[in-house]
FIKOLZA-1660 file (N, C-alpha, C; in steps of 0.1 Angstrom, whole numbers, plus 5000, padded with zeros to 4 digits):
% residues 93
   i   px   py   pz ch aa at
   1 5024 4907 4835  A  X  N
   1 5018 4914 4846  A  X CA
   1 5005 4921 4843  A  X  C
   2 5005 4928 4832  A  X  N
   2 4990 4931 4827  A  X CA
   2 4984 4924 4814  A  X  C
   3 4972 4922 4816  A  X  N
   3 4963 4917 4802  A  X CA
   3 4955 4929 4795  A  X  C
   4 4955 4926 4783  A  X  N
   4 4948 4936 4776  A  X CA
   4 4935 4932 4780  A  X  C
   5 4922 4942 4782  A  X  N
   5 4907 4936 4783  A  X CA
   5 4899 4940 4770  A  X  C
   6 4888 4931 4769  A  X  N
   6 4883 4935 4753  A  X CA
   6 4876 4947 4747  A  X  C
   7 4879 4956 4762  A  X  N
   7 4870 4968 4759  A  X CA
   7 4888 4981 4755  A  X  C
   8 4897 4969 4753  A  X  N
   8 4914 4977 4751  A  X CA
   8 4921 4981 4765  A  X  C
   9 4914 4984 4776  A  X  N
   9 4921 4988 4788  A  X CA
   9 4924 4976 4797  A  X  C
  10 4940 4983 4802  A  X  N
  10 4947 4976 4813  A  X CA
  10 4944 4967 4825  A  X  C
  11 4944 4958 4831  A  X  N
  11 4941 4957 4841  A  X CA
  11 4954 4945 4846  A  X  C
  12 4955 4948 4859  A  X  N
  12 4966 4943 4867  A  X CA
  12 4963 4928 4867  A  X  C
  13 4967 4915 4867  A  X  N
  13 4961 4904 4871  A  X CA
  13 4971 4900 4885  A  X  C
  14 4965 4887 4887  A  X  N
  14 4968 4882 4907  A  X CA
  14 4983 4882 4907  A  X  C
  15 4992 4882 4897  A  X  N
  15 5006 4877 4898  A  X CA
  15 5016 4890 4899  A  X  C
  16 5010 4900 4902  A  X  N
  16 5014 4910 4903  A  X CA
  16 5026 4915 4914  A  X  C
  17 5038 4916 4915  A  X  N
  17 5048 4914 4920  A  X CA
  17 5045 4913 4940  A  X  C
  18 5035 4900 4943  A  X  N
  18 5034 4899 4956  A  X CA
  18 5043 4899 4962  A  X  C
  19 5057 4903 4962  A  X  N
  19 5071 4905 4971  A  X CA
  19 5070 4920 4974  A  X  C
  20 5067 4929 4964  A  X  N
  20 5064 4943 4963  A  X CA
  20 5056 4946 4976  A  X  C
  21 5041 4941 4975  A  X  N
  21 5034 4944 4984  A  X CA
  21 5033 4939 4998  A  X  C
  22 5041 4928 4999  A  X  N
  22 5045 4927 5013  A  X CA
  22 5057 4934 5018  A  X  C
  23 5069 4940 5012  A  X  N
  23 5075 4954 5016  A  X CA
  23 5069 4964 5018  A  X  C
  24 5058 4965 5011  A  X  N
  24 5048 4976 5010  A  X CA
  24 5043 4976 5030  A  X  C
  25 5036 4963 5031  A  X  N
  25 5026 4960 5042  A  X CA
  25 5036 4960 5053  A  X  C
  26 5052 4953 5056  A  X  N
  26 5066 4956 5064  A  X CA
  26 5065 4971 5066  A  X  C
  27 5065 4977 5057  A  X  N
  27 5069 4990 5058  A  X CA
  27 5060 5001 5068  A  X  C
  28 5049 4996 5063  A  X  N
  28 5037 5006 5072  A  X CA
  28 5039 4999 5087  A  X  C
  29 5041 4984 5088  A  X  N
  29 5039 4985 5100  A  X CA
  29 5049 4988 5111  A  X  C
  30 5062 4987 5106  A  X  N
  30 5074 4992 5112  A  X CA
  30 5072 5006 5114  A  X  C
  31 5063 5013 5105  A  X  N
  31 5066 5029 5107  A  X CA
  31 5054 5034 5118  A  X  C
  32 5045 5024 5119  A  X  N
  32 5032 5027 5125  A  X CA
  32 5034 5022 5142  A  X  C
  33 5044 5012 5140  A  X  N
  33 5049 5004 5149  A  X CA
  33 5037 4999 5153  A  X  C
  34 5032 4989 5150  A  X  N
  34 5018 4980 5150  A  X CA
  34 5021 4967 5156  A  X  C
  35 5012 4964 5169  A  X  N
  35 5008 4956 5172  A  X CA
  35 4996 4949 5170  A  X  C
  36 4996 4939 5176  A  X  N
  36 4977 4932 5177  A  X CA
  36 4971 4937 5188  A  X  C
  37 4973 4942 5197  A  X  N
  37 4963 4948 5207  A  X CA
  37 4966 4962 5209  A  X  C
  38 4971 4970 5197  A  X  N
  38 4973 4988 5197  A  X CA
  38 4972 4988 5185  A  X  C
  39 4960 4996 5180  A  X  N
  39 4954 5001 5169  A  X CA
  39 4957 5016 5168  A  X  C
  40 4961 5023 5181  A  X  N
  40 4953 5034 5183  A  X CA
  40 4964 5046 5169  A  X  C
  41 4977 5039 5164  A  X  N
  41 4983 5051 5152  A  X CA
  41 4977 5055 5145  A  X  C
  42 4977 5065 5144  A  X  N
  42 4968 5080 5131  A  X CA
  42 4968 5069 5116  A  X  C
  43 4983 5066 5115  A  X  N
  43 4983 5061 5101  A  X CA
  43 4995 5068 5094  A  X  C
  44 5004 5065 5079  A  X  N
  44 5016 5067 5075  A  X CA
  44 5010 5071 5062  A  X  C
  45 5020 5083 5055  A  X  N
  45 5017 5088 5042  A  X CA
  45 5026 5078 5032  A  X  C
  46 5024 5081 5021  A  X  N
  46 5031 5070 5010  A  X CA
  46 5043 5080 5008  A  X  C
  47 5045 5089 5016  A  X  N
  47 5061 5095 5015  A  X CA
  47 5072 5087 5020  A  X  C
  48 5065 5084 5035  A  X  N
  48 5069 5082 5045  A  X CA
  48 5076 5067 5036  A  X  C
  49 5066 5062 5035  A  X  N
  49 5067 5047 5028  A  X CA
  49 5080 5049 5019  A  X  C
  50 5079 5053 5010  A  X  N
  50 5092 5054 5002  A  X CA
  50 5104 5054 5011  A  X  C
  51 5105 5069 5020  A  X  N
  51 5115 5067 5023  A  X CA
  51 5125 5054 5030  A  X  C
  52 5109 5047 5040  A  X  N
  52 5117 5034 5046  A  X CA
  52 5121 5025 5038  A  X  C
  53 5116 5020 5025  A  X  N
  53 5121 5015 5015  A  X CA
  53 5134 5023 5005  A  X  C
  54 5135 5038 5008  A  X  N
  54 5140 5041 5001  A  X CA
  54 5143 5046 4988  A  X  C
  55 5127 5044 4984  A  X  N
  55 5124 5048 4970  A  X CA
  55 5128 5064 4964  A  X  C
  56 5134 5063 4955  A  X  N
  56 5133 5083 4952  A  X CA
  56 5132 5082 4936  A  X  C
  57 5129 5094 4937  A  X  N
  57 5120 5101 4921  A  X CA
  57 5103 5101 4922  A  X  C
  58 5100 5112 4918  A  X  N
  58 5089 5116 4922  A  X CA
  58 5078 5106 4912  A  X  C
  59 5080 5099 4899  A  X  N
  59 5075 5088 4893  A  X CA
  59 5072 5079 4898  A  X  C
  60 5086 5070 4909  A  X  N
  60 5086 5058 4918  A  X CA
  60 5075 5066 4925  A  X  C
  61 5075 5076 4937  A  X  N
  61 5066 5078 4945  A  X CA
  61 5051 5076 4945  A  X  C
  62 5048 5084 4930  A  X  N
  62 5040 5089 4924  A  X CA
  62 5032 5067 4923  A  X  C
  63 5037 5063 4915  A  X  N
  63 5039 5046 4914  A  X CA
  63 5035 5039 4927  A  X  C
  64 5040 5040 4937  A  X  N
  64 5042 5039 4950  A  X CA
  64 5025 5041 4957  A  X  C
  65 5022 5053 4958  A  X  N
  65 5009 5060 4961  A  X CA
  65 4998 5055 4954  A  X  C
  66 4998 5052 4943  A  X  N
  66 4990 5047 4930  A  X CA
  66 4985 5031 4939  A  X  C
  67 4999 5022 4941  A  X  N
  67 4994 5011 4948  A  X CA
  67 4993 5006 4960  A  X  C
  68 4995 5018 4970  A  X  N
  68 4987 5019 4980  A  X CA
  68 4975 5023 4979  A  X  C
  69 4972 5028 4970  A  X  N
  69 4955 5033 4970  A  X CA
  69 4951 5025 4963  A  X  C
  70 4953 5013 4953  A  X  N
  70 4947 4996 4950  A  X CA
  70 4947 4992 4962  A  X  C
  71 4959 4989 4973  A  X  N
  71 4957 4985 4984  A  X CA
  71 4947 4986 4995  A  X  C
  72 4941 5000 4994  A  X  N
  72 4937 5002 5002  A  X CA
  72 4923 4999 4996  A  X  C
  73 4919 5001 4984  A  X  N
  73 4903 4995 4976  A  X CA
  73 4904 4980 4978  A  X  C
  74 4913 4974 4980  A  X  N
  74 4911 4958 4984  A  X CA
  74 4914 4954 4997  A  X  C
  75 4909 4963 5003  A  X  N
  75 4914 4960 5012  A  X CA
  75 4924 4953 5021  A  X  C
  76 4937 4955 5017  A  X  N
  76 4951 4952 5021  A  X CA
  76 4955 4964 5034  A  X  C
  77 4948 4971 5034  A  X  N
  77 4953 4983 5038  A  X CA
  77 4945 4991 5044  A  X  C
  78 4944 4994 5056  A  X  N
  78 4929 5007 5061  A  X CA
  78 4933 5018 5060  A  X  C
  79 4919 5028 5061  A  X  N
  79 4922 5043 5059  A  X CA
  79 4928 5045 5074  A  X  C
  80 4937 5056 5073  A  X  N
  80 4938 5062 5084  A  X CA
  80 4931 5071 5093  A  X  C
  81 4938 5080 5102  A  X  N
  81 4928 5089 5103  A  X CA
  81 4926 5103 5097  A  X  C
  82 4933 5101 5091  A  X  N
  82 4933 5121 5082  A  X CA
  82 4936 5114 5067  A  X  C
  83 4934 5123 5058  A  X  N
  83 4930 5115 5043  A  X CA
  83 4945 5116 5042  A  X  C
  84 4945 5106 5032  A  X  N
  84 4959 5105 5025  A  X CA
  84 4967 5094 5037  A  X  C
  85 4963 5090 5047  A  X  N
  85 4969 5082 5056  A  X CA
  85 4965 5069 5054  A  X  C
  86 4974 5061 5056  A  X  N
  86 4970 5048 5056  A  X CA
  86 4977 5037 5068  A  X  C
  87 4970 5029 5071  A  X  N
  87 4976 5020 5083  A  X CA
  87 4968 5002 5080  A  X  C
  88 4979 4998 5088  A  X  N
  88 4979 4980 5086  A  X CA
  88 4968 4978 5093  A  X  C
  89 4959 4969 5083  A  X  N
  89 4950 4963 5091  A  X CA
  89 4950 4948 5088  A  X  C
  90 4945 4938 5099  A  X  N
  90 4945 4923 5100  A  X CA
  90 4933 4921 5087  A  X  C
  91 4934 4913 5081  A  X  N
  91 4925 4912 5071  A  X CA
  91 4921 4894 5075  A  X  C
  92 4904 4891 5080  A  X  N
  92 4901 4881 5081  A  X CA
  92 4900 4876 5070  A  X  C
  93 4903 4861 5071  A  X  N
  93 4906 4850 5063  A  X CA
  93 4892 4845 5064  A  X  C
% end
């Protein structure tokens, strides 16, 4: 799941538990309740997220938050509207 790089630091490569992150992307949009023609939700905290999955321990969460906020640098994920929020966005192909 990770390679070492030659400068010694981690980096995540593509095979990275893609079942994870579509629970992840299920989850926001069930809580956001997202459609294709209603954008208009604020957006969901990575609390919230745990709990629909059910995650606990403040490490998982902590874990949790860490890759929503990769998500959201690659765009898998948009900002919401108040920081720390995040909501589903259509990502063109």
């Amino acid at each position: 799941y990770m390679n070492k790089t030659k400068n010694c630091k981690f980096q995540f490569t593509d095979d990275i538990l893609p079942a994870e992150y579509q629970e992840i992307l299920n989850a926001v949009k069930k809580l956001t309740g997202w459609t294709e023609d209603d954008d208009s939700h604020e957006g969901v905290r990575p609390k919230a997220v745990a709990q629909e999955l059910k995650i606990k321990g403040k490490k998982s969460l902590n874990t949790l938050a860490k890759r929503m906020q990769r998500m959201l640098d690659r765009e898998e994920l948009g900002k919401g509207k108040k920081y720390g929020l995040y909501k589903y966005v259509v990502t063109p192909f």
